[in-house]
C-alpha beads as a LAMMPS data file, in Angstrom:
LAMMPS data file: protein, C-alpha beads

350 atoms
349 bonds

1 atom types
1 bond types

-500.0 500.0 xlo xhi
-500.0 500.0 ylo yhi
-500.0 500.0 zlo zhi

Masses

1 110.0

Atoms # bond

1 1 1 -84.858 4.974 -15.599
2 1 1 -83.668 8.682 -16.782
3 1 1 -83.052 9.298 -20.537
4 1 1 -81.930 13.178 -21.832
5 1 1 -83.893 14.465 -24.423
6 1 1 -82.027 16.784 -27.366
7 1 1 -84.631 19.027 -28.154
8 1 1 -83.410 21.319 -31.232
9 1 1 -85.190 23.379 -33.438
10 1 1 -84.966 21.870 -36.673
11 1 1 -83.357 23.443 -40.054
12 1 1 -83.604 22.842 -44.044
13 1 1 -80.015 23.021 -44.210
14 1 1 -79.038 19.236 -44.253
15 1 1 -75.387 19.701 -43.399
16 1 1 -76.882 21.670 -39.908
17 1 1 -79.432 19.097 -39.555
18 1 1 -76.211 16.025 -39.780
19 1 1 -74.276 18.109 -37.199
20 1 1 -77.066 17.842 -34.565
21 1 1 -77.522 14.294 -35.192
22 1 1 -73.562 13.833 -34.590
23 1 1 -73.957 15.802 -31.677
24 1 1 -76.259 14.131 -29.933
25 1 1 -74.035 10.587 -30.270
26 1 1 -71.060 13.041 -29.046
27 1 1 -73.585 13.609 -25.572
28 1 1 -74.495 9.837 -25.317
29 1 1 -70.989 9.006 -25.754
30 1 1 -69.724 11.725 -22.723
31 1 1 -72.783 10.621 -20.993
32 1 1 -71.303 7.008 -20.755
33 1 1 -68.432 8.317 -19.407
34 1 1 -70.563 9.994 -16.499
35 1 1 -72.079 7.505 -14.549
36 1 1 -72.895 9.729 -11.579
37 1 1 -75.209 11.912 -13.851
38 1 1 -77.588 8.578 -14.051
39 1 1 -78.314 9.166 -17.980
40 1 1 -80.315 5.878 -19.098
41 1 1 -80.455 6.379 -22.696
42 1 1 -79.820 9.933 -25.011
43 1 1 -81.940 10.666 -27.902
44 1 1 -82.882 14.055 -29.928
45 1 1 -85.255 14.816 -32.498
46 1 1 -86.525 18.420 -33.541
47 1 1 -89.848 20.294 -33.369
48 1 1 -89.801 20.453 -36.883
49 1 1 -87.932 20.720 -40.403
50 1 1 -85.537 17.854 -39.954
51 1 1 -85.783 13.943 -38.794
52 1 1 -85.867 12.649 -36.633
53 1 1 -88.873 14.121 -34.709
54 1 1 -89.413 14.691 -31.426
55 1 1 -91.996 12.118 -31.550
56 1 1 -90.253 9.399 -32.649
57 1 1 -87.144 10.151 -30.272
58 1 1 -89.449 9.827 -27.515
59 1 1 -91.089 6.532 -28.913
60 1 1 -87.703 4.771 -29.095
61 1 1 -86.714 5.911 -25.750
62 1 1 -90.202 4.885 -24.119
63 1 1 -89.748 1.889 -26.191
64 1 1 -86.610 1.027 -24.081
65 1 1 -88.254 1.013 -20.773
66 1 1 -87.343 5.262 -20.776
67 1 1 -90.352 6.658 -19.010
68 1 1 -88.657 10.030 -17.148
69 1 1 -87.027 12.064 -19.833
70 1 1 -85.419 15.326 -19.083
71 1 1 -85.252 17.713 -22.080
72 1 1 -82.719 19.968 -22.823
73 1 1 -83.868 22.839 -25.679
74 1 1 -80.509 22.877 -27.888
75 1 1 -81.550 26.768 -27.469
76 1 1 -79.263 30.206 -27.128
77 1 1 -81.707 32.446 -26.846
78 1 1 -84.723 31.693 -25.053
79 1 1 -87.722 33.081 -27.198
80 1 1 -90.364 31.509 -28.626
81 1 1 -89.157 27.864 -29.365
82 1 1 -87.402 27.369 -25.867
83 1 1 -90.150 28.870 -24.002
84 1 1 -93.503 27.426 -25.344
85 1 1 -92.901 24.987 -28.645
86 1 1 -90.662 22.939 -26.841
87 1 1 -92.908 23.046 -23.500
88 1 1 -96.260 22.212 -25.985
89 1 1 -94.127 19.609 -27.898
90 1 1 -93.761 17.828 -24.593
91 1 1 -97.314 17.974 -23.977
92 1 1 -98.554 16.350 -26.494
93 1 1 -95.751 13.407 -26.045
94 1 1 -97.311 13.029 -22.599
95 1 1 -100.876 12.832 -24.400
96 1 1 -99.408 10.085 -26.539
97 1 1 -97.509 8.119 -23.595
98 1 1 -99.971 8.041 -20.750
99 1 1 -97.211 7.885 -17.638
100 1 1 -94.551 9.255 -18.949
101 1 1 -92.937 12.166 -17.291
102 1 1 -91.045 15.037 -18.311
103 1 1 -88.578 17.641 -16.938
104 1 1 -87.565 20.858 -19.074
105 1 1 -84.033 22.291 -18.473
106 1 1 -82.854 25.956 -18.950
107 1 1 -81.882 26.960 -22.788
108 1 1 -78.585 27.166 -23.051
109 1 1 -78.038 30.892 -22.816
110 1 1 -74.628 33.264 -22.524
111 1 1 -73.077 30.304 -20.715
112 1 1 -69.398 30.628 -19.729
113 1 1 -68.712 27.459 -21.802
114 1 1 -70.924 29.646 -24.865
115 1 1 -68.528 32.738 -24.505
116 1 1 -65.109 30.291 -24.275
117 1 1 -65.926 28.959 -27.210
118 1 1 -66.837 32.246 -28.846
119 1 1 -63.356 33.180 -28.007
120 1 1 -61.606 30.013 -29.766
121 1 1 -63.841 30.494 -32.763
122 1 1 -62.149 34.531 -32.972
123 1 1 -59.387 32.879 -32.725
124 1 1 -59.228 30.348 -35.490
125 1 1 -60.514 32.866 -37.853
126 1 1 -59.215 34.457 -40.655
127 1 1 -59.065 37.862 -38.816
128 1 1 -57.888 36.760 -35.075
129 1 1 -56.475 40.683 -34.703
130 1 1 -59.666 42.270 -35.096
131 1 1 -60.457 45.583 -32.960
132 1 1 -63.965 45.015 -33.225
133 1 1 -66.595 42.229 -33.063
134 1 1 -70.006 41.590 -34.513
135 1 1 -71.933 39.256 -32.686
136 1 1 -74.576 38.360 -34.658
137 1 1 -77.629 36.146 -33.395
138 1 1 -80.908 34.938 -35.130
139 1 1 -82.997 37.400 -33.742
140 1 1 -86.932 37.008 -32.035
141 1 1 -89.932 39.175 -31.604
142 1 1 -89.262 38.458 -27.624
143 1 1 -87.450 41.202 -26.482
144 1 1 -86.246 38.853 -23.431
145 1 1 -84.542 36.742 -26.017
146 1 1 -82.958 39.835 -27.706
147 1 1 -81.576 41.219 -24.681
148 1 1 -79.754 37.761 -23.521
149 1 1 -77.779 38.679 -26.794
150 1 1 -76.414 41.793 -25.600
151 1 1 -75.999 40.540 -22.426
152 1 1 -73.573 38.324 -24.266
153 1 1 -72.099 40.494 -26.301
154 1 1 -71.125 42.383 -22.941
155 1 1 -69.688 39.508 -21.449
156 1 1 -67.377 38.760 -24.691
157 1 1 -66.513 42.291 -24.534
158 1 1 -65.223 42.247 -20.943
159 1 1 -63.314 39.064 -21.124
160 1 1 -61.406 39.922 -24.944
161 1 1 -60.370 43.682 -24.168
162 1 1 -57.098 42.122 -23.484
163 1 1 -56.807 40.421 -27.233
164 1 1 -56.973 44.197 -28.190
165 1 1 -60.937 43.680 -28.976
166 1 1 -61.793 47.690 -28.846
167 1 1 -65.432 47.115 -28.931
168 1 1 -68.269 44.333 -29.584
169 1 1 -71.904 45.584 -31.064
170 1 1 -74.695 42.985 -31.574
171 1 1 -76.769 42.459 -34.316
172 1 1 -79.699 40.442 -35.577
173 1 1 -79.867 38.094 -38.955
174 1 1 -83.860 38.531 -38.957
175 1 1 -86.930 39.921 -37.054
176 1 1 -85.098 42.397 -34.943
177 1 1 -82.473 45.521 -35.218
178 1 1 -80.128 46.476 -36.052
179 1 1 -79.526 44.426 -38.736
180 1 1 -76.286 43.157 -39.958
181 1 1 -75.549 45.875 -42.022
182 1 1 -76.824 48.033 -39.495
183 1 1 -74.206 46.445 -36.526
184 1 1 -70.978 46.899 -39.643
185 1 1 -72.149 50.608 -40.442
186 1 1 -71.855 51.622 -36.682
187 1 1 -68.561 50.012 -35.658
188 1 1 -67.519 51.854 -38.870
189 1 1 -68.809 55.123 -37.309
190 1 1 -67.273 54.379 -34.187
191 1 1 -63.833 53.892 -35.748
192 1 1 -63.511 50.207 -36.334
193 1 1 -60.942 48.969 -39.010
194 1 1 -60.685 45.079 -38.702
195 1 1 -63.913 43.208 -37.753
196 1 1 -64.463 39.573 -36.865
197 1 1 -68.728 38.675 -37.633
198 1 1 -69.509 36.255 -34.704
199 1 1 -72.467 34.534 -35.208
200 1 1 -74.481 33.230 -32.155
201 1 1 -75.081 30.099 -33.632
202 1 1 -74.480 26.285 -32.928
203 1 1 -74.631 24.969 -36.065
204 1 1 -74.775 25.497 -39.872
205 1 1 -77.831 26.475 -40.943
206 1 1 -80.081 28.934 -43.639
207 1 1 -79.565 31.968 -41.126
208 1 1 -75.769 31.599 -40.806
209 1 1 -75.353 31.399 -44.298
210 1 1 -77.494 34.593 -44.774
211 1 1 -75.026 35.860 -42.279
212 1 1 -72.029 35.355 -44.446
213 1 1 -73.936 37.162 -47.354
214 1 1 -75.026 40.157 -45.393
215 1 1 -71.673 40.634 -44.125
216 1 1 -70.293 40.203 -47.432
217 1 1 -72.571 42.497 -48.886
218 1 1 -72.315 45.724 -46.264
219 1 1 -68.060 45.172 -45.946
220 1 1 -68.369 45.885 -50.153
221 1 1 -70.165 48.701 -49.778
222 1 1 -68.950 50.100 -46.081
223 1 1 -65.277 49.458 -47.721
224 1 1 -64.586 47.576 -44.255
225 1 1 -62.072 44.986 -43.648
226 1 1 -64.399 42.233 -42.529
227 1 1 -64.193 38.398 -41.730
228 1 1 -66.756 35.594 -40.598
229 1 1 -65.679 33.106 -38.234
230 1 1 -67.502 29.795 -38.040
231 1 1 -70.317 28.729 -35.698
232 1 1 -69.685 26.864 -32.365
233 1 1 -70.147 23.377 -33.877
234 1 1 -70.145 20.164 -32.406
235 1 1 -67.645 19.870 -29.567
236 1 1 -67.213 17.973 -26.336
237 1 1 -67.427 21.318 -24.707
238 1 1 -70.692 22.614 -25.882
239 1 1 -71.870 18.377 -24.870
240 1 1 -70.525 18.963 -21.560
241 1 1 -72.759 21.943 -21.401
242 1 1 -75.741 19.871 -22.175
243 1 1 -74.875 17.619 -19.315
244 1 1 -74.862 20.138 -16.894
245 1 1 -78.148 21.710 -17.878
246 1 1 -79.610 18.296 -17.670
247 1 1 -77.421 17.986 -13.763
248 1 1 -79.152 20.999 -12.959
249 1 1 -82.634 19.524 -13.422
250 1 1 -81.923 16.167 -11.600
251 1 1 -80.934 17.681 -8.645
252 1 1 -84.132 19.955 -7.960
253 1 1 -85.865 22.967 -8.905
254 1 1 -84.082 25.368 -11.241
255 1 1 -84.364 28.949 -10.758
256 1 1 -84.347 31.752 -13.691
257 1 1 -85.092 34.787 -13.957
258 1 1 -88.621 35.885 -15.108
259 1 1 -88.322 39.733 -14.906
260 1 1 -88.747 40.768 -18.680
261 1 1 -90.171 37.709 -19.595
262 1 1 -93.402 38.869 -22.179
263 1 1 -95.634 35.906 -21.434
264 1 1 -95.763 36.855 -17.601
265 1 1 -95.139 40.508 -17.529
266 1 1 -96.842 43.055 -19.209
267 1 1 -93.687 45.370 -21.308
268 1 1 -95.001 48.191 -22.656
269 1 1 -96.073 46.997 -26.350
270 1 1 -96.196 43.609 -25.196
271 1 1 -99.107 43.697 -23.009
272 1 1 -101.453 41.241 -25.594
273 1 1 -98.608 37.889 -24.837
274 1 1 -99.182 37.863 -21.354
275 1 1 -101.042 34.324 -20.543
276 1 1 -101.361 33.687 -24.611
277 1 1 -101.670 30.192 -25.077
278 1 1 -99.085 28.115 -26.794
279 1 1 -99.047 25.677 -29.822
280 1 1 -96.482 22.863 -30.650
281 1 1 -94.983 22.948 -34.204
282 1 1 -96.968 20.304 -36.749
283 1 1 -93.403 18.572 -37.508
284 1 1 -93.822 17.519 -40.914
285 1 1 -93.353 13.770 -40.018
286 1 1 -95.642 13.689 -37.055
287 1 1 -99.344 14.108 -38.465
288 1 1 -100.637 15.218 -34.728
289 1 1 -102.645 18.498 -34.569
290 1 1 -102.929 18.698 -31.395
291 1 1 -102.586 21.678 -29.373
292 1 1 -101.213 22.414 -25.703
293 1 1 -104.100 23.150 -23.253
294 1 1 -102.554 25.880 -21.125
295 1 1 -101.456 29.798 -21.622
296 1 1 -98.438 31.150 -20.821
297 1 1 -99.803 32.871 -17.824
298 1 1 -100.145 29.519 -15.562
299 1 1 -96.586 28.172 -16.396
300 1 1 -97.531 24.948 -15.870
301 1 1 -95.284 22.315 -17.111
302 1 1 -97.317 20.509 -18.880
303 1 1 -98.331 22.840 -21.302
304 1 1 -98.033 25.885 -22.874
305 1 1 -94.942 27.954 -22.063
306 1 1 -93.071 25.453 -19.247
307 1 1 -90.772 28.356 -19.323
308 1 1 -87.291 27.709 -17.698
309 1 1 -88.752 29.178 -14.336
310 1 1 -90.398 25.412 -13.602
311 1 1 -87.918 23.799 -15.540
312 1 1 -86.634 21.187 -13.187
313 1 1 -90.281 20.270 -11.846
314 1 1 -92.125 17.259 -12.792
315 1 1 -95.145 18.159 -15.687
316 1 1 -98.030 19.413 -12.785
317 1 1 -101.098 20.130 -14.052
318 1 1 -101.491 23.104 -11.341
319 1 1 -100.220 26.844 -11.998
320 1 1 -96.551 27.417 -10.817
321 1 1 -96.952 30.828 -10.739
322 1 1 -99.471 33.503 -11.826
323 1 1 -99.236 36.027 -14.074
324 1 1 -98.020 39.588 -12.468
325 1 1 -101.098 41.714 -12.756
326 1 1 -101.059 43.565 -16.344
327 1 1 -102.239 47.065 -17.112
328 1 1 -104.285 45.367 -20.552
329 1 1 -105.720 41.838 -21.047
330 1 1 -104.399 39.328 -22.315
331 1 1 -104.883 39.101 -26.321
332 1 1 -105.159 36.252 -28.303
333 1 1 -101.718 36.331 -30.144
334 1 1 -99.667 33.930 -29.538
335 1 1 -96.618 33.379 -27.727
336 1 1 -94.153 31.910 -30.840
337 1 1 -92.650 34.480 -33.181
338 1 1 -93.974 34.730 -36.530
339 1 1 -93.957 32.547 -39.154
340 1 1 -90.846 33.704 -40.643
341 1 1 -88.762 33.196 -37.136
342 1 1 -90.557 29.812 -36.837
343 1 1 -88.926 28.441 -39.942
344 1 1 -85.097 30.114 -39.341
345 1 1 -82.779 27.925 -37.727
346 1 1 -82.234 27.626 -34.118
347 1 1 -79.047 25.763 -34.924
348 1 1 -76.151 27.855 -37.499
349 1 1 -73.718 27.676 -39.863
350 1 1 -69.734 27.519 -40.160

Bonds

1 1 1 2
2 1 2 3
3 1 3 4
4 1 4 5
5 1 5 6
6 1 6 7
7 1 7 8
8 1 8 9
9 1 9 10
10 1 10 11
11 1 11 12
12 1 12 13
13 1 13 14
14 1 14 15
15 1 15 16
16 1 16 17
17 1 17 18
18 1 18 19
19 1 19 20
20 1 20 21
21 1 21 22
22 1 22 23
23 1 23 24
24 1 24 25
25 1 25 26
26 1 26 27
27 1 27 28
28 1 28 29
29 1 29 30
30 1 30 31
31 1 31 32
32 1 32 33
33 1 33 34
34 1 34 35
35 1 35 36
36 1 36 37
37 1 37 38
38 1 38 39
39 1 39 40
40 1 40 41
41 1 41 42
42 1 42 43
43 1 43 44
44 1 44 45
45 1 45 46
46 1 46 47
47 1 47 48
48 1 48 49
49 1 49 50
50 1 50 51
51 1 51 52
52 1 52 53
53 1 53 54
54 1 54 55
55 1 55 56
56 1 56 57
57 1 57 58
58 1 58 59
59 1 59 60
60 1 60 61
61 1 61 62
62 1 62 63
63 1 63 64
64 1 64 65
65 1 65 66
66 1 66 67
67 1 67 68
68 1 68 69
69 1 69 70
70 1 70 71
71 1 71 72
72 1 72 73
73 1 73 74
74 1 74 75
75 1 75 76
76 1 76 77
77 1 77 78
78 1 78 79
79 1 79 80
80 1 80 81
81 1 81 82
82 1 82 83
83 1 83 84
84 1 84 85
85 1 85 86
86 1 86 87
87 1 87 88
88 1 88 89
89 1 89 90
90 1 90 91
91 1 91 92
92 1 92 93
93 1 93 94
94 1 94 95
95 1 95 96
96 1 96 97
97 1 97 98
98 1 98 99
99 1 99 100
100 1 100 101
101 1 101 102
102 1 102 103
103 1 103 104
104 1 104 105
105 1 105 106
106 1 106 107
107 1 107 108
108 1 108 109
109 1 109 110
110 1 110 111
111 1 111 112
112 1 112 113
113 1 113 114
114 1 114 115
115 1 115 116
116 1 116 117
117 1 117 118
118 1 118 119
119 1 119 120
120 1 120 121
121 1 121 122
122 1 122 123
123 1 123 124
124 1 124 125
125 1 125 126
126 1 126 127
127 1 127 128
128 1 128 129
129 1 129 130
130 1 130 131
131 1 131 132
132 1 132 133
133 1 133 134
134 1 134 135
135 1 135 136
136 1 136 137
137 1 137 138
138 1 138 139
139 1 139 140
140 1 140 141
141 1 141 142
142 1 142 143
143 1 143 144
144 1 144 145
145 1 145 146
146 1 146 147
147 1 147 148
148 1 148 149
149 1 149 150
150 1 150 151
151 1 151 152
152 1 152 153
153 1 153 154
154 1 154 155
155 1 155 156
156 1 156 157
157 1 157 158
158 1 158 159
159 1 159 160
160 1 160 161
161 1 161 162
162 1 162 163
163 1 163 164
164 1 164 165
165 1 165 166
166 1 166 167
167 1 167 168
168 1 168 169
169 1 169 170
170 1 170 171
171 1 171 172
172 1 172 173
173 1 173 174
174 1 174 175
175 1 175 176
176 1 176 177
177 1 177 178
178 1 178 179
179 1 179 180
180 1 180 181
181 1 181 182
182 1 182 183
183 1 183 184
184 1 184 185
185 1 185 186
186 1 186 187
187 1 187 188
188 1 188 189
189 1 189 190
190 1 190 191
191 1 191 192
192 1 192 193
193 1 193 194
194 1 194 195
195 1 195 196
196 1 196 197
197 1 197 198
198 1 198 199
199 1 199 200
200 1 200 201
201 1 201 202
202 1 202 203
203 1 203 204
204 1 204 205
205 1 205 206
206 1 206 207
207 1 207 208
208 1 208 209
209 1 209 210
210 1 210 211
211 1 211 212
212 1 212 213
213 1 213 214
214 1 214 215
215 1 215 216
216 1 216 217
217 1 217 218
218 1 218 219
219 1 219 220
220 1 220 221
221 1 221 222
222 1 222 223
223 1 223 224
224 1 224 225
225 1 225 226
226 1 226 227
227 1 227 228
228 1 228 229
229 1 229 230
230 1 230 231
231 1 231 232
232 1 232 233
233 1 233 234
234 1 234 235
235 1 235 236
236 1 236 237
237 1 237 238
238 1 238 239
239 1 239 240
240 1 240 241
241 1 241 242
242 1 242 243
243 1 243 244
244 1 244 245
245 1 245 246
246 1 246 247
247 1 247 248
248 1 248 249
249 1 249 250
250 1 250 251
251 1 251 252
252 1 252 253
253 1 253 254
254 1 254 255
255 1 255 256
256 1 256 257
257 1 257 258
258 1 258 259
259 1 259 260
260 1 260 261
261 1 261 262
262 1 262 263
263 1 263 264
264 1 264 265
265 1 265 266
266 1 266 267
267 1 267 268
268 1 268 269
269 1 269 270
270 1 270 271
271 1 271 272
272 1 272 273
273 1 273 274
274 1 274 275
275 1 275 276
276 1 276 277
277 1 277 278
278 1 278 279
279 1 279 280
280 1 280 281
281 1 281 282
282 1 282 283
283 1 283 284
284 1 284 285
285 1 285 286
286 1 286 287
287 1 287 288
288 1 288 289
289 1 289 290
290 1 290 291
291 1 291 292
292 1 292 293
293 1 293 294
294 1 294 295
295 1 295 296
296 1 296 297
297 1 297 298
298 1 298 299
299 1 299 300
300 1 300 301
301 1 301 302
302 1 302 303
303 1 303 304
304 1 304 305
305 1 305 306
306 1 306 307
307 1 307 308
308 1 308 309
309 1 309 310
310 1 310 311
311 1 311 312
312 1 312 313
313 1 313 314
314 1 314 315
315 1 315 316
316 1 316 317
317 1 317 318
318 1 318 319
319 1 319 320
320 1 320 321
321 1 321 322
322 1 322 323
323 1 323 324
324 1 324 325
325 1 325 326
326 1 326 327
327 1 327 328
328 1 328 329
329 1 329 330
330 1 330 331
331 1 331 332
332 1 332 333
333 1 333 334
334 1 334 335
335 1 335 336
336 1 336 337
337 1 337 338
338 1 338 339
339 1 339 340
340 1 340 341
341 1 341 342
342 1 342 343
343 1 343 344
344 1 344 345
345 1 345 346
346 1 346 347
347 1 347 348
348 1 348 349
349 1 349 350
């Protein structure tokens, strides 16, 4: 028996943290409705910040009989949380629950469903006109993660030129550049008169409300014409999307690509994450302290960094895949962002 398994980040904002918790009975409910997808049971928890966590979601869905879960990280961008605090949160269930196995899906990315519902969130703003967007996401020290944002930001671009959409710059609400302010000053350079802030977020959250007040801040003193639209929210589209990623995983091996990925591949400035080992979050309701026991240079997926590469295999405790020879050795930093990233919201604000 199959259950999905909600992984999300977690978030002090408690109106964020109700919205996941709705949107996971929105999955179970479309689930139902999908009998050929073979979903058992749904459940979610977070890695830490909110309840429930993932430890107890996996307790009541063991507790069922659930004993082959298939986890989908409630992730856009695919840094630190998606690619080894999710993986190492797994690990440790599978420590707790001798026999149980576990699958790991792809984050959830610049989907098509993502940039559709992008588009309806420009549109039910207050500024649906605008020549120029600001998409605005939370921002990692993974510059694989960063780049997945402008990668979006190009897609949105190419399918609103015909809404009269002149241009689309990203921007970051922490850790990385340019910064909000940054993102407003240069579409003002480049000629921009009425722009729509998009924020690359799912649900409401600390970061998307710091992206209302950034925004706020630079249109005073930029003298812009500048709106916020909401955050995707909980929708039957963004639960179909879930279903699919957890499709993709029940069918067979998924394949992504692990070209710029920092754990594997030595970037230049990068070199010390390559095969750094992986911790889960301490969730503040689960007690555990214990640690994953692999780096991110086996990709095993059992432990640390399960990155989406392997995420459709059962947990092995062999290597998928080496890491490509670096020009440095591996250092002993590890693979999460800082402390600051670890406590902003993977989920966003409306």
């Amino acid at each position: 028996m199959t259950a999905l398994l909600i992984v999300g980040h977690g978030t002090r904002d408690a109106s964020g943290a109700e919205e996941f918790r709705r949107f996971t009975g929105r999955v179970g409910r479309r689930a139902a409705q999908r009998p050929e997808l073979g979903i058992d049971g749904v459940g979610g928890g977070f890695i830490e910040l909110s309840p429930p966590p993932v430890k107890d979601t996996v307790a009541g869905l063991v507790g069922e009989g659930l004993r082959d879960l298939i986890a989908v990280p409630l992730i856009l961008l695919a840094a630190g949380h998606a690619k080894g605090d999710i993986p190492a949160a797994l690990a440790r269930e599978r420590a707790r629950h001798p026999g149980l196995r576990t699958r790991y899906a792809r984050a959830l990315g610049p989907h098509p469903v993502i940039l559709d519902l992008l588009r309806e969130r420009l549109a039910e703003s207050n500024r649906p006109d605008a020549d120029a967007i600001l998409l605005v996401g939370r921002g990692t020290t993974d510059p694989d993660a960063n780049a997945d944002l402008y990668r979006a930001g190009r897609l949105l671009w190419e399918t609103t030129r015909d809404l009269g959409v002149e241009q689309v710059e990203q921007a970051f609400v922490s850790l990385a550049r340019p910064s909000v302010a940054e993102g407003l000053a240069r579409l003002r350079r480049l000629g921009a008169r009425r722009v729509t802030v998009l924020p690359f977020f799912l649900f409401p959250g600390v970061l998307p409300t710091r992206i209302v007040a950034q925004s706020a801040a630079a249109s005073a003193d930029l003298g812009m014409d500048v709106t916020v639209a909401g955050v995707i929210g909980d929708c039957d589209a963004l639960a179909d999307l879930v279903l699919e990623r957890y499709a993709e995983v029940a069918r067979g091996p998924v394949s992504v690509n692990c070209d710029a990925c920092v754990y594997r591949i030595a970037l230049p400035g990068f070199e010390h994450r390559v095969g750094a080992a992986q911790h889960p979050h301490d969730h503040p309701d689960d007690p555990s302290h214990a640690h994953a026991v692999a780096g991110h240079g086996g990709h095993e997926s059992d432990g640390a960094h399960a990155h989406p590469h392997m995420h459709s295999h059962e947990s092995a405790r062999a290597p998928v895949h080496a890491p490509a020879p670096a020009p440095a050795a591996a250092g002993a930093a590890q693979g999460h962002d800082s402390a600051e990233s670890r406590h902003a919201e993977s989920s966003s604000v409306r």
